[in-house]
PyMOL Python script that loads the backbone (N, CA, C, O; Angstrom):
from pymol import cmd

cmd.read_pdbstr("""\
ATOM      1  N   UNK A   1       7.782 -35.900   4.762  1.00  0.00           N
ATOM      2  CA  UNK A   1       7.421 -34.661   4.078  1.00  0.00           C
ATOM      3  C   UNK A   1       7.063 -35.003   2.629  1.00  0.00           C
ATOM      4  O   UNK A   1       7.790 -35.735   1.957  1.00  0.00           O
ATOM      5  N   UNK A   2       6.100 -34.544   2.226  1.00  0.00           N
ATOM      6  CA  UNK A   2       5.593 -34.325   0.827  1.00  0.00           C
ATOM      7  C   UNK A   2       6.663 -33.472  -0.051  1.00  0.00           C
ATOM      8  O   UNK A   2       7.319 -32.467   0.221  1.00  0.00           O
ATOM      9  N   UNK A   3       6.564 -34.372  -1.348  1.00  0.00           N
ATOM     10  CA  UNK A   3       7.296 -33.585  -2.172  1.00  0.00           C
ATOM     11  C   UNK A   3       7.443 -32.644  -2.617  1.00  0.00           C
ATOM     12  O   UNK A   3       6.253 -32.337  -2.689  1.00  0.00           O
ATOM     13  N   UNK A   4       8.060 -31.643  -3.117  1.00  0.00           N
ATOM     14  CA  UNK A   4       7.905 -29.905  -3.386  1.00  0.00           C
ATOM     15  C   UNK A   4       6.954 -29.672  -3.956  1.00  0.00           C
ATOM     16  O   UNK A   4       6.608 -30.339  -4.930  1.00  0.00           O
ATOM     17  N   UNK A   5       6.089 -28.373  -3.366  1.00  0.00           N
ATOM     18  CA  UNK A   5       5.139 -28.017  -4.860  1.00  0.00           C
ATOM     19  C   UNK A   5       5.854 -26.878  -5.807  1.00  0.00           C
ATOM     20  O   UNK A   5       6.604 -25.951  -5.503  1.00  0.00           O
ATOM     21  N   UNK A   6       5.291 -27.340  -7.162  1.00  0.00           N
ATOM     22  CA  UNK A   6       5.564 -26.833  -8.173  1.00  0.00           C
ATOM     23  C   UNK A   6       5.306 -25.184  -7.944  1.00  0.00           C
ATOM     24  O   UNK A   6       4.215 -24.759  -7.562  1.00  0.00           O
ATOM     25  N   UNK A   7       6.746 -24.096  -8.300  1.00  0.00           N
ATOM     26  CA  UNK A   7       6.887 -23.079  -8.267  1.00  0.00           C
ATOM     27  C   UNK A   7       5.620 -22.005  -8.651  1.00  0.00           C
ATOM     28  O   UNK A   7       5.345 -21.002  -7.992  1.00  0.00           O
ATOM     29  N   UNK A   8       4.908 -22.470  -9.896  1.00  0.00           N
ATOM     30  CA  UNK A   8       3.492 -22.036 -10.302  1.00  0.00           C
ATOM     31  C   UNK A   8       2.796 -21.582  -9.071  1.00  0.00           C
ATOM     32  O   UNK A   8       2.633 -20.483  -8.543  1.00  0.00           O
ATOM     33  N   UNK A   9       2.311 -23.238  -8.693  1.00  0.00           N
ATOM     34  CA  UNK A   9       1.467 -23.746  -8.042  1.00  0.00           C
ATOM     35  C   UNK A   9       1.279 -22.366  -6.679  1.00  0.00           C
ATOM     36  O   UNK A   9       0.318 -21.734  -6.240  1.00  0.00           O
ATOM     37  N   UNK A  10       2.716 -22.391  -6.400  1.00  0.00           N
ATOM     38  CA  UNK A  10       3.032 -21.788  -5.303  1.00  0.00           C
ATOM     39  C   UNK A  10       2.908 -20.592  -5.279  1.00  0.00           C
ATOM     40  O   UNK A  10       2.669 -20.023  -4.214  1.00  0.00           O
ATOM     41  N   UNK A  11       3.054 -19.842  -6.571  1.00  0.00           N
ATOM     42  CA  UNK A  11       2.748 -18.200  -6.283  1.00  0.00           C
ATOM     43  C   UNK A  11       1.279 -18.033  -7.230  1.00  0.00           C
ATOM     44  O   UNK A  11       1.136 -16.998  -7.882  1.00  0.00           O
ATOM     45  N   UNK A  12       0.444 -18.871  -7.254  1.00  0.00           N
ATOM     46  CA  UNK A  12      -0.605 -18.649  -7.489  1.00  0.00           C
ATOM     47  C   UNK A  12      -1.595 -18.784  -6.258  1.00  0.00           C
ATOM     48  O   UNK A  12      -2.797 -18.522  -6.249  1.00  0.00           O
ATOM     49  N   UNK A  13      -0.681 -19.330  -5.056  1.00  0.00           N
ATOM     50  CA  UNK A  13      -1.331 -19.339  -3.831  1.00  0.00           C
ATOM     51  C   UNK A  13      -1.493 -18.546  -3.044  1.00  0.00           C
ATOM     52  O   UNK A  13      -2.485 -18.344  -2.344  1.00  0.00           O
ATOM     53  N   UNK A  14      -0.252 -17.873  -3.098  1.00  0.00           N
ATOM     54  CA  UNK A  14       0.237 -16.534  -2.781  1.00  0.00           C
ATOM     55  C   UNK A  14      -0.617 -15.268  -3.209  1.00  0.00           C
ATOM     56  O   UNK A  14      -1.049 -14.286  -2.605  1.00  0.00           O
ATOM     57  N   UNK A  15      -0.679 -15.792  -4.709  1.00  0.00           N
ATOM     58  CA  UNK A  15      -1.586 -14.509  -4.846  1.00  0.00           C
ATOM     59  C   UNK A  15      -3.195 -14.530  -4.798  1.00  0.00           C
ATOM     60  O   UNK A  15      -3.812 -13.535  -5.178  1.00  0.00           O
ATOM     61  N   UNK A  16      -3.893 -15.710  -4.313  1.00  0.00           N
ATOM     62  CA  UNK A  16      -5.039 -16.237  -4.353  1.00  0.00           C
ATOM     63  C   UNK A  16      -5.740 -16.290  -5.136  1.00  0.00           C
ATOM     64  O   UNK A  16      -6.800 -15.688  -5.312  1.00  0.00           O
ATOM     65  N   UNK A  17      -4.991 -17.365  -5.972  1.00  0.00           N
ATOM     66  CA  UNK A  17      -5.386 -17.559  -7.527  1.00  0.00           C
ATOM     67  C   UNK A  17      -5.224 -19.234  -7.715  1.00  0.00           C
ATOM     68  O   UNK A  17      -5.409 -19.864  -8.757  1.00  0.00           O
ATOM     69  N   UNK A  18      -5.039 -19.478  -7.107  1.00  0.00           N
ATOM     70  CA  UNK A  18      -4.892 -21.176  -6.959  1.00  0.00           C
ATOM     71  C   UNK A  18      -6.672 -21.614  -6.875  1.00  0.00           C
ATOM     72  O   UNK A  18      -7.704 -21.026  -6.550  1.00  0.00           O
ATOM     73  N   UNK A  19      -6.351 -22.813  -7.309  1.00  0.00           N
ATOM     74  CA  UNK A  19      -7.893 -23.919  -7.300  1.00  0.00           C
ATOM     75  C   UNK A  19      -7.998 -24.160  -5.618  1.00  0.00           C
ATOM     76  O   UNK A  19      -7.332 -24.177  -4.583  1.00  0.00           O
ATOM     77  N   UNK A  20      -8.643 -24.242  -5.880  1.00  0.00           N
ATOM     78  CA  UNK A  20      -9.106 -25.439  -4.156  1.00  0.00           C
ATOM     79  C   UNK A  20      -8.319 -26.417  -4.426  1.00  0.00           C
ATOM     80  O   UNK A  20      -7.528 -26.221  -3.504  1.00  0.00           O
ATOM     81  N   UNK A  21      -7.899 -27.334  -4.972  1.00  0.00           N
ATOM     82  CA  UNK A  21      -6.759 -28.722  -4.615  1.00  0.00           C
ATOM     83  C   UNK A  21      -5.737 -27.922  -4.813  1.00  0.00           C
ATOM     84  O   UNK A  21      -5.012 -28.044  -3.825  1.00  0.00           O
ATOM     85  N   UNK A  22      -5.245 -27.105  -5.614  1.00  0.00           N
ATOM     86  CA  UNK A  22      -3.692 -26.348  -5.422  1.00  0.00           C
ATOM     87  C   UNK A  22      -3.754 -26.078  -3.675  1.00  0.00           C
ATOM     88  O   UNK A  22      -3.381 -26.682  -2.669  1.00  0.00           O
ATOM     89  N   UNK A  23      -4.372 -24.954  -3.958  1.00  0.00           N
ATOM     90  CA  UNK A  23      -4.377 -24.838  -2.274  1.00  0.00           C
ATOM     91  C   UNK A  23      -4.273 -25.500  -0.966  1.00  0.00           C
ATOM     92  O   UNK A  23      -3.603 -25.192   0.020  1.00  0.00           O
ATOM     93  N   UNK A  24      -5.407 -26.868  -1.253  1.00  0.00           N
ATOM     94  CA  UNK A  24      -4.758 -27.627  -0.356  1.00  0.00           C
ATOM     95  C   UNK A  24      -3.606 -28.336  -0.181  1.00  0.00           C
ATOM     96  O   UNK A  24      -2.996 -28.705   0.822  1.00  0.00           O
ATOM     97  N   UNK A  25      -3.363 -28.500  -1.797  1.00  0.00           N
ATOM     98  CA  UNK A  25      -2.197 -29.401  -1.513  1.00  0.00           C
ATOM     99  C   UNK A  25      -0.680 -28.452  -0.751  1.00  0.00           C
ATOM    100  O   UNK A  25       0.229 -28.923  -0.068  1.00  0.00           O
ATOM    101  N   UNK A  26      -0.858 -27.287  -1.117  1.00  0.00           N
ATOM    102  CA  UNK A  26      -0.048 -26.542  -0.681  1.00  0.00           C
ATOM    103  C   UNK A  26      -0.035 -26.525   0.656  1.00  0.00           C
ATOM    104  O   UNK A  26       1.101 -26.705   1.095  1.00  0.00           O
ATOM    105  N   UNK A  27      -0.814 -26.387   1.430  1.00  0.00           N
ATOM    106  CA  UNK A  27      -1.782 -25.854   2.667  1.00  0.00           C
ATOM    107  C   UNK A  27      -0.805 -27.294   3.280  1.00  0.00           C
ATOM    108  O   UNK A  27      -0.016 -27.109   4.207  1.00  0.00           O
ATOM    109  N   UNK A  28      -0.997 -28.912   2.553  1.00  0.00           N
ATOM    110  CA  UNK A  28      -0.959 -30.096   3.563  1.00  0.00           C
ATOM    111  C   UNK A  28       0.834 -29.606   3.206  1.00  0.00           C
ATOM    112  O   UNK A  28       1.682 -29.736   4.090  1.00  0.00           O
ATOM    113  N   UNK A  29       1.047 -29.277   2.377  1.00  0.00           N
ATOM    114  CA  UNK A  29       2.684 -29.558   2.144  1.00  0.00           C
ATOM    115  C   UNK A  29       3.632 -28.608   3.634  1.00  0.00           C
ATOM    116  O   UNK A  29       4.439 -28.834   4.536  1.00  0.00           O
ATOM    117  N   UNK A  30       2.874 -27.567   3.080  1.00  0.00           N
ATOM    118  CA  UNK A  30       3.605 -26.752   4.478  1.00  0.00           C
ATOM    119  C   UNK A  30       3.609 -27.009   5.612  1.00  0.00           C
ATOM    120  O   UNK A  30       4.536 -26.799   6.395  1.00  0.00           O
ATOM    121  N   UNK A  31       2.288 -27.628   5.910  1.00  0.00           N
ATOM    122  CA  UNK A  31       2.176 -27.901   7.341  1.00  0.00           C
ATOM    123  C   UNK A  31       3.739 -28.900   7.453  1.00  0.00           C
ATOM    124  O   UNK A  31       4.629 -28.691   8.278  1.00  0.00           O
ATOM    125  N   UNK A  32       3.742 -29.803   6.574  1.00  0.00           N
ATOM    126  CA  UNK A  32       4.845 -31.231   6.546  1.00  0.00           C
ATOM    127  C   UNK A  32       6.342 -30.311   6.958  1.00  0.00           C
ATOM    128  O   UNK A  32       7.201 -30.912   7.604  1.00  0.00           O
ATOM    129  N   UNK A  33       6.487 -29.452   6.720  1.00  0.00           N
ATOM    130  CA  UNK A  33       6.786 -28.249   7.229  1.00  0.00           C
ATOM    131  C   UNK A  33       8.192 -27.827   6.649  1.00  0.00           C
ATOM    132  O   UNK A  33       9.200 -27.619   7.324  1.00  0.00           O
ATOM    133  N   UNK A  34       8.071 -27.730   5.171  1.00  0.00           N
ATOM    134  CA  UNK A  34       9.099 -27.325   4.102  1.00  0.00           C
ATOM    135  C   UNK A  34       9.527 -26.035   3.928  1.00  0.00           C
ATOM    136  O   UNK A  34       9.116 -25.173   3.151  1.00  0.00           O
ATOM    137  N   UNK A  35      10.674 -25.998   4.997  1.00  0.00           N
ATOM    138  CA  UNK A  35      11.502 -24.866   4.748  1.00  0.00           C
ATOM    139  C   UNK A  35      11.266 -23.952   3.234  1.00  0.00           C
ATOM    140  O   UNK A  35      10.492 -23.044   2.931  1.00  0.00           O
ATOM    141  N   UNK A  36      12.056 -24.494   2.684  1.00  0.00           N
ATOM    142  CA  UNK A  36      12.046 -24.157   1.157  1.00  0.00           C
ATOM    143  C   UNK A  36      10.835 -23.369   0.514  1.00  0.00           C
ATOM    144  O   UNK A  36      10.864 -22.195   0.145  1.00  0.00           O
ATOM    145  N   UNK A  37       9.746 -24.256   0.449  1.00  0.00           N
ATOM    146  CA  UNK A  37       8.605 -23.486  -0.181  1.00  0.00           C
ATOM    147  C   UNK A  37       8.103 -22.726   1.084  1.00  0.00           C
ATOM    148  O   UNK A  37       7.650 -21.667   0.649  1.00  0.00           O
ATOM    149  N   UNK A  38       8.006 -22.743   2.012  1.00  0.00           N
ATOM    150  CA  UNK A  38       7.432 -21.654   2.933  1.00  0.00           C
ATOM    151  C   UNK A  38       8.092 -20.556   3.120  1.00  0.00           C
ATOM    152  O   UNK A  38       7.675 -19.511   3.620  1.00  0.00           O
ATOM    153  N   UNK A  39       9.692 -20.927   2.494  1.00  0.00           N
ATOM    154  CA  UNK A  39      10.376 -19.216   2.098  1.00  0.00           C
ATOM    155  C   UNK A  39       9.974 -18.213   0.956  1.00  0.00           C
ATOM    156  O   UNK A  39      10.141 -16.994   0.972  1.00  0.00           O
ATOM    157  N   UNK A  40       9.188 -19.276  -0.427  1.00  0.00           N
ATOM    158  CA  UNK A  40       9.362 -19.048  -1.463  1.00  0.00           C
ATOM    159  C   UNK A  40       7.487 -18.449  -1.224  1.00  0.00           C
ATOM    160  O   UNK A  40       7.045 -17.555  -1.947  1.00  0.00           O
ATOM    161  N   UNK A  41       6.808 -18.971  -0.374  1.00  0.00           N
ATOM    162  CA  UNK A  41       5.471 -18.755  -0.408  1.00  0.00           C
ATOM    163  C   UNK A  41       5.586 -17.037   0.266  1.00  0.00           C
ATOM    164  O   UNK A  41       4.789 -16.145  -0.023  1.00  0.00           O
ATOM    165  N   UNK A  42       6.618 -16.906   1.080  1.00  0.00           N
ATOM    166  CA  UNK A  42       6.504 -16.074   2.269  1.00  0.00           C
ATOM    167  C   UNK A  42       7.196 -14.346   1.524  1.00  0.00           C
ATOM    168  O   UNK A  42       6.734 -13.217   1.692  1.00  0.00           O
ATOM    169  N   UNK A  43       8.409 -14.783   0.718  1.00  0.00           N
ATOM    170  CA  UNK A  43       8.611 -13.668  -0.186  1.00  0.00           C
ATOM    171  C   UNK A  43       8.346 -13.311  -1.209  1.00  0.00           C
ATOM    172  O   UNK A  43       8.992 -12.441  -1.793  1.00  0.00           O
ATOM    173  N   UNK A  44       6.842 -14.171  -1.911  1.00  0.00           N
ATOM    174  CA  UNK A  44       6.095 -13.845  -2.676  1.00  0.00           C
ATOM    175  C   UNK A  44       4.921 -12.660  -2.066  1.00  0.00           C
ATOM    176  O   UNK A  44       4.477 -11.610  -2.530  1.00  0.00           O
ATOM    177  N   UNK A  45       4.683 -13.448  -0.755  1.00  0.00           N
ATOM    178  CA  UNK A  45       3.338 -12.434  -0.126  1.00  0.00           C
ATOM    179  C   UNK A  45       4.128 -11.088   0.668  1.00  0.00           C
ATOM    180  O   UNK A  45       3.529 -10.078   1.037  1.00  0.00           O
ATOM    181  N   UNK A  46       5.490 -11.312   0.819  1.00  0.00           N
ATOM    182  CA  UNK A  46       5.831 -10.264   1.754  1.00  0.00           C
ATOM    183  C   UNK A  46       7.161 -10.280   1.054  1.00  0.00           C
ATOM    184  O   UNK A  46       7.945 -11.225   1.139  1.00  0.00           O
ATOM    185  N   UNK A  47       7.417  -8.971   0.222  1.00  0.00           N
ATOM    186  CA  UNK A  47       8.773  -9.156  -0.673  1.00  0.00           C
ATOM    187  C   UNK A  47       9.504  -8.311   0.343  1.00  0.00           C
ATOM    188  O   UNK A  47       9.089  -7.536   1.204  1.00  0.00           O
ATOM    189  N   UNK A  48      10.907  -8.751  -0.072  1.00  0.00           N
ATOM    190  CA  UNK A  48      11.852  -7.808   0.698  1.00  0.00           C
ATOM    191  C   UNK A  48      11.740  -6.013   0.402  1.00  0.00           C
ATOM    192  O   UNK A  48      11.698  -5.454  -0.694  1.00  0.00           O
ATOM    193  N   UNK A  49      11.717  -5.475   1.580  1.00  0.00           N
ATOM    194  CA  UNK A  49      11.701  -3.725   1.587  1.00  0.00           C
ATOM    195  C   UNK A  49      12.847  -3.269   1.310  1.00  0.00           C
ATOM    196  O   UNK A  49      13.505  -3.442   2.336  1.00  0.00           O
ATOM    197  N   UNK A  50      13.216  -2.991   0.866  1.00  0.00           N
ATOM    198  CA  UNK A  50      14.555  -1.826  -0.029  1.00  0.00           C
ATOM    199  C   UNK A  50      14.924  -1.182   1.083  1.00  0.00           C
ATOM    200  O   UNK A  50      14.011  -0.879   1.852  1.00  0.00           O
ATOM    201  N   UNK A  51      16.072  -0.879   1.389  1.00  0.00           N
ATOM    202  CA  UNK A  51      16.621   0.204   2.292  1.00  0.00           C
ATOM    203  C   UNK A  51      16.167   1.634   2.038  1.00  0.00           C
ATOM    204  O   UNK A  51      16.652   2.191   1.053  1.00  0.00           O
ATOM    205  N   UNK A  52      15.389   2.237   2.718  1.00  0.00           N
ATOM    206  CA  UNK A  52      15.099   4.276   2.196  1.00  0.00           C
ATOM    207  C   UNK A  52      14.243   3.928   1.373  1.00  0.00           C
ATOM    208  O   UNK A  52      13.982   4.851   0.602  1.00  0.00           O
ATOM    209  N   UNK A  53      13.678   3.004   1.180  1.00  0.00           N
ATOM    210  CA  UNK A  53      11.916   2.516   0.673  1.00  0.00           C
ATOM    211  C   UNK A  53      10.452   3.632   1.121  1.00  0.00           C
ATOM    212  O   UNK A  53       9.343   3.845   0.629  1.00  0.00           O
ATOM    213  N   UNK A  54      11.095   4.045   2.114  1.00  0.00           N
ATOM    214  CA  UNK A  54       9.862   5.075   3.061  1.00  0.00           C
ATOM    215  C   UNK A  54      10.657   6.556   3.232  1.00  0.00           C
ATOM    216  O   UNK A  54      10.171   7.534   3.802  1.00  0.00           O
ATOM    217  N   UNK A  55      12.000   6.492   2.602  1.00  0.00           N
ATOM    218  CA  UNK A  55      12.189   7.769   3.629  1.00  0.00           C
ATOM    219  C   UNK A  55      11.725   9.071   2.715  1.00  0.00           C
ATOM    220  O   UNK A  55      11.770  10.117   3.361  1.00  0.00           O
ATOM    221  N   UNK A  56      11.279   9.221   1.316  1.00  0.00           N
ATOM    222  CA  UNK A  56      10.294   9.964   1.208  1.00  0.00           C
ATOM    223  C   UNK A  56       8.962  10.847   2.023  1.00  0.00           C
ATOM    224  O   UNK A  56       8.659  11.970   2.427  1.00  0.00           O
ATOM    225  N   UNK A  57       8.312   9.058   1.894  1.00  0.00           N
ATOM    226  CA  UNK A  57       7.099   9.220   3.199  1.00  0.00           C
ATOM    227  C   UNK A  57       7.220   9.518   4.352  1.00  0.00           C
ATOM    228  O   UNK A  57       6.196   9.944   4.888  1.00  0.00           O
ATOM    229  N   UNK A  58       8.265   9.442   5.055  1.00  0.00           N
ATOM    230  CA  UNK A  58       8.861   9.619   6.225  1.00  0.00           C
ATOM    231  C   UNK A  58       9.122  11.115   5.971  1.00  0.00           C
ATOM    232  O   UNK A  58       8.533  11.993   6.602  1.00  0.00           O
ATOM    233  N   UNK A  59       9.655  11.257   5.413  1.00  0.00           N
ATOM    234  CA  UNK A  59       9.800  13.052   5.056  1.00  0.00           C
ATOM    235  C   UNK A  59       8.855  14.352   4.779  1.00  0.00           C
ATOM    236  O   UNK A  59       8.977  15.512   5.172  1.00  0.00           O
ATOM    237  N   UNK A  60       7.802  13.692   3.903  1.00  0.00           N
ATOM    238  CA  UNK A  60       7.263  14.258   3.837  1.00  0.00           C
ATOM    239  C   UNK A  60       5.806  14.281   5.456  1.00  0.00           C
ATOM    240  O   UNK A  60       5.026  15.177   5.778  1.00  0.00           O
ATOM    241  N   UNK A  61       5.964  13.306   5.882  1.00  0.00           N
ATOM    242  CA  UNK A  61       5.236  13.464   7.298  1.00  0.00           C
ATOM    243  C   UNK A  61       5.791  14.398   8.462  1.00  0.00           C
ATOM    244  O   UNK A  61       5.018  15.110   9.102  1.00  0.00           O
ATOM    245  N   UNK A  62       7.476  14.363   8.770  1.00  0.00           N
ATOM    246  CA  UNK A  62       7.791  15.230   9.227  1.00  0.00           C
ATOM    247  C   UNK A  62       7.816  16.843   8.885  1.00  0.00           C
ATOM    248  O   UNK A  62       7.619  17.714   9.732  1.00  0.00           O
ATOM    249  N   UNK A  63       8.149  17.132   7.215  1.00  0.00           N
ATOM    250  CA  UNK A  63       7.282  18.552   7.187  1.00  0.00           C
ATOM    251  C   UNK A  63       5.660  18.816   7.809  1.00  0.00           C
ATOM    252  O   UNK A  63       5.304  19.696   8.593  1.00  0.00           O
ATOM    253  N   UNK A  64       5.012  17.972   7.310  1.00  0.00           N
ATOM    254  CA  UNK A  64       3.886  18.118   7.318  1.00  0.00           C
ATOM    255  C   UNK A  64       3.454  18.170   8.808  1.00  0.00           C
ATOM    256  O   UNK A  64       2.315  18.510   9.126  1.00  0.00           O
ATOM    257  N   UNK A  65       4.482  17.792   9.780  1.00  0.00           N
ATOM    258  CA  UNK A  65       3.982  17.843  11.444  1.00  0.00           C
ATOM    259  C   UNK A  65       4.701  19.332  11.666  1.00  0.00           C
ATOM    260  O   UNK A  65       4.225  20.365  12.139  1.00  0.00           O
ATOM    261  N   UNK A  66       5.783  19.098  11.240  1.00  0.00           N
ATOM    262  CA  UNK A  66       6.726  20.667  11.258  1.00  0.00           C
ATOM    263  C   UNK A  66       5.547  21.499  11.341  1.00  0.00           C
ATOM    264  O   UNK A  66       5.043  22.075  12.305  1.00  0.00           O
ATOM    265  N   UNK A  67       5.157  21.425   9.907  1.00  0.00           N
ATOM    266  CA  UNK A  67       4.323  22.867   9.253  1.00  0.00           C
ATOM    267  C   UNK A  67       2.877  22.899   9.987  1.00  0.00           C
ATOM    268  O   UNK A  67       2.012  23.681   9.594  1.00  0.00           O
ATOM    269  N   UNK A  68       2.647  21.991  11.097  1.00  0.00           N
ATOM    270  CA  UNK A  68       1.109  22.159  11.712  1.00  0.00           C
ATOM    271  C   UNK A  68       1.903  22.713  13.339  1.00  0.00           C
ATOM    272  O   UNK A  68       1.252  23.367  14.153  1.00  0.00           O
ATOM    273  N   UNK A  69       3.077  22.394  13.534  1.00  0.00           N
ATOM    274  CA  UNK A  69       3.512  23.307  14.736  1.00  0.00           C
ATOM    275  C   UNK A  69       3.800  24.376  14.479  1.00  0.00           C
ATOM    276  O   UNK A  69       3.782  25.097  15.477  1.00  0.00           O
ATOM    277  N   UNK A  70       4.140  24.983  13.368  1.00  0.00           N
ATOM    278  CA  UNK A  70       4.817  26.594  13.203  1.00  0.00           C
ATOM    279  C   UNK A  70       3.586  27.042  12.771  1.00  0.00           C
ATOM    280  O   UNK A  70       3.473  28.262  12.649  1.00  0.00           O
ATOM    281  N   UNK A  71       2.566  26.294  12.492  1.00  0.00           N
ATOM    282  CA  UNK A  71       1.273  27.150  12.187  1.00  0.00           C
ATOM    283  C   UNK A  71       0.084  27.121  13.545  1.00  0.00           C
ATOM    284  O   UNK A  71      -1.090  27.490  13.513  1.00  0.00           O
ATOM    285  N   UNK A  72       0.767  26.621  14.554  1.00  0.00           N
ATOM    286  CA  UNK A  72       0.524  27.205  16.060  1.00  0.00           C
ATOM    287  C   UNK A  72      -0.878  25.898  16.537  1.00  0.00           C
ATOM    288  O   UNK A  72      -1.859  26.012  17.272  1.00  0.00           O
ATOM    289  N   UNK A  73      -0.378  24.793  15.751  1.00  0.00           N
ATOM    290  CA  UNK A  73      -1.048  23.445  16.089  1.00  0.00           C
ATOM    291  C   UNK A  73      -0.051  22.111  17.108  1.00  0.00           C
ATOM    292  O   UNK A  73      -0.261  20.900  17.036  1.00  0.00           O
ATOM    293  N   UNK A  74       0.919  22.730  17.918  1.00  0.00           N
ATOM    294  CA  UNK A  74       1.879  22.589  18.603  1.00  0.00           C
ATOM    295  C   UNK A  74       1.320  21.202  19.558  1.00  0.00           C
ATOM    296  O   UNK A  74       1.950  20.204  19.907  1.00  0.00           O
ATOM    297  N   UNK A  75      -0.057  21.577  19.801  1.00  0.00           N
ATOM    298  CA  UNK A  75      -0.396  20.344  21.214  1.00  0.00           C
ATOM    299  C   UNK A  75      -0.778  19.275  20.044  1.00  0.00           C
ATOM    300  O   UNK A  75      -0.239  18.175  20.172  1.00  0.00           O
ATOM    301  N   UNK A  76      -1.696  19.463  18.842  1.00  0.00           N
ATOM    302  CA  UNK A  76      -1.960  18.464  17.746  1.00  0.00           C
ATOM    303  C   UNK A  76      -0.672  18.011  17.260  1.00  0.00           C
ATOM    304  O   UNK A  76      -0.669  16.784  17.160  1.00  0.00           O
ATOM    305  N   UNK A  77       0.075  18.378  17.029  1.00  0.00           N
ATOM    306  CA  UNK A  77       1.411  18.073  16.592  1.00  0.00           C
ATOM    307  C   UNK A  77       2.156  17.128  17.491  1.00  0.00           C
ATOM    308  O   UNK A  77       2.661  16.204  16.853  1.00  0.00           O
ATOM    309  N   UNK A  78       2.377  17.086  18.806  1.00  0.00           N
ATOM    310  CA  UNK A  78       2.463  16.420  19.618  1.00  0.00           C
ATOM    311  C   UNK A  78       1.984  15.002  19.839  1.00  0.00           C
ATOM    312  O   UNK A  78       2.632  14.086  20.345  1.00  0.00           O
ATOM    313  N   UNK A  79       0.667  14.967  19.351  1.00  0.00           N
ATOM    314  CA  UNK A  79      -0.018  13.762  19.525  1.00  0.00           C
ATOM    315  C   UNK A  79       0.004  12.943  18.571  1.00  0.00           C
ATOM    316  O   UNK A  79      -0.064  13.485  17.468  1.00  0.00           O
ATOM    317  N   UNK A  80       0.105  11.343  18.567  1.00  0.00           N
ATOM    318  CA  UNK A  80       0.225  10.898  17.528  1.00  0.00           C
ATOM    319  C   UNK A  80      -1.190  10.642  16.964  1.00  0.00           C
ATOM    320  O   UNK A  80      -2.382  10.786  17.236  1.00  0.00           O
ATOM    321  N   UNK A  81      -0.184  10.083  15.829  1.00  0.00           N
ATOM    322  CA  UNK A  81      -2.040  10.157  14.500  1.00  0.00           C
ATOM    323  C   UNK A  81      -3.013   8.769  14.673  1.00  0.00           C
ATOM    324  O   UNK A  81      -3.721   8.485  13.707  1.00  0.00           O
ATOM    325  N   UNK A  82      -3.060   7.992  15.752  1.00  0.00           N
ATOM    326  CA  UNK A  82      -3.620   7.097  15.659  1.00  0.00           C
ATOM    327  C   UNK A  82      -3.588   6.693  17.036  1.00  0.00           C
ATOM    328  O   UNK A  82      -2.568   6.316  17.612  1.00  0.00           O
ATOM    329  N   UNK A  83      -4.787   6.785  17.577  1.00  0.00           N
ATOM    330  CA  UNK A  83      -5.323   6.335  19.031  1.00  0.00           C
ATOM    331  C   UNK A  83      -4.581   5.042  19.608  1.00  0.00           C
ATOM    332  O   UNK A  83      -4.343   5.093  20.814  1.00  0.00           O
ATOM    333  N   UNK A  84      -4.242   4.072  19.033  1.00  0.00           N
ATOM    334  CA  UNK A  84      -3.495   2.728  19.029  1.00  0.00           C
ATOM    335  C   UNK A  84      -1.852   3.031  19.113  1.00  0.00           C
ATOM    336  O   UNK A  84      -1.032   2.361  19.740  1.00  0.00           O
ATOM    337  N   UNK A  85      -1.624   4.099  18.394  1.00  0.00           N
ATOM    338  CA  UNK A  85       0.254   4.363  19.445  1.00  0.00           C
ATOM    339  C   UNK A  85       0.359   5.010  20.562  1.00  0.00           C
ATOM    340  O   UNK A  85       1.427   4.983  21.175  1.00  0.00           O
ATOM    341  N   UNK A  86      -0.844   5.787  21.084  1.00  0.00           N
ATOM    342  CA  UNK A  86      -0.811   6.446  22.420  1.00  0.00           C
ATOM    343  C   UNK A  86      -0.200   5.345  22.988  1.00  0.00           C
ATOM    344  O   UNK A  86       0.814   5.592  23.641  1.00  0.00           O
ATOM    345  N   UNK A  87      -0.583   4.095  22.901  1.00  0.00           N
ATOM    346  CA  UNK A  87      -0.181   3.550  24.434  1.00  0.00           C
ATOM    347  C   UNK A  87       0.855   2.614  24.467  1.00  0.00           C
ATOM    348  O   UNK A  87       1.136   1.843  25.384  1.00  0.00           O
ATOM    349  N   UNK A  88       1.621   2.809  22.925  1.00  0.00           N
ATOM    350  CA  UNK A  88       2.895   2.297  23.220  1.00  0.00           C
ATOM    351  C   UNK A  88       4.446   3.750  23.714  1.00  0.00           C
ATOM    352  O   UNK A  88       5.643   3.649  23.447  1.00  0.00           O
ATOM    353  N   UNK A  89       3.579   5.149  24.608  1.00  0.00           N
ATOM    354  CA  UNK A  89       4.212   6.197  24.341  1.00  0.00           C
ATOM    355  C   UNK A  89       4.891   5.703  25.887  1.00  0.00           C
ATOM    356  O   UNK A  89       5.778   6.375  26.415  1.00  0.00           O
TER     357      UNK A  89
END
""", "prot")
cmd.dss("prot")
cmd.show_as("cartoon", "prot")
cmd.util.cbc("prot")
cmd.orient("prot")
C-alpha cells in the first residue's frame, strides 16, 4: 500500500477541486485499498445525517398529503409521488 495522502489533497478530491495528479494519485492510493483515507474521502462526500434531520420535511409532506385528502383528492393522495416507488408498493 501507498503511503497516506495528505488530508488537503484528499478533500479537495472530494470536492472536485484536485489537479489531475492529486486525483490520480488519490484514485491509485485507494484502490491499494486504505481503509483510513477512504473513510476520510467518504465522510467528506457523504457527511453523517443528524437524527430528525428530515422530520420537518417529513412533516410538512404529511400535512400537505393530509390537506389534498380532506380537500377530496383522496385517490391522488393515495398514490405515491414518483412513478419509480409504485413498484416497490
Amino acid at each position: 500500500m501507498t503511503a497516506c495522502v495528505d488530508c488537503e489533497i484528499l478533500h479537495r478530491f472530494a470536492a472536485d477541486t484536485a489537479s489531475a495528479s492529486e486525483r490520480r494519485q488519490v484514485v491509485r492510493h485507494l484502490l491499494s485499498g486504505c481503509g483510513p483515507c477512504a473513510s476520510e474521502v467518504r465522510s467528506t462526500c457523504w457527511p453523517v445525517i443528524e437524527e430528525g434531520a428530515y422530520d420537518g420535511a417529513l412533516a410538512r409532506m404529511e400535512t400537505w398529503a393530509r390537506d389534498r385528502e380532506l380537500a377530496g383528492h383522496a385517490e391522488l393522495a393515495k398514490q405515491p409521488p414518483c412513478p419509480m416507488l409504485r413498484s416497490r408498493a
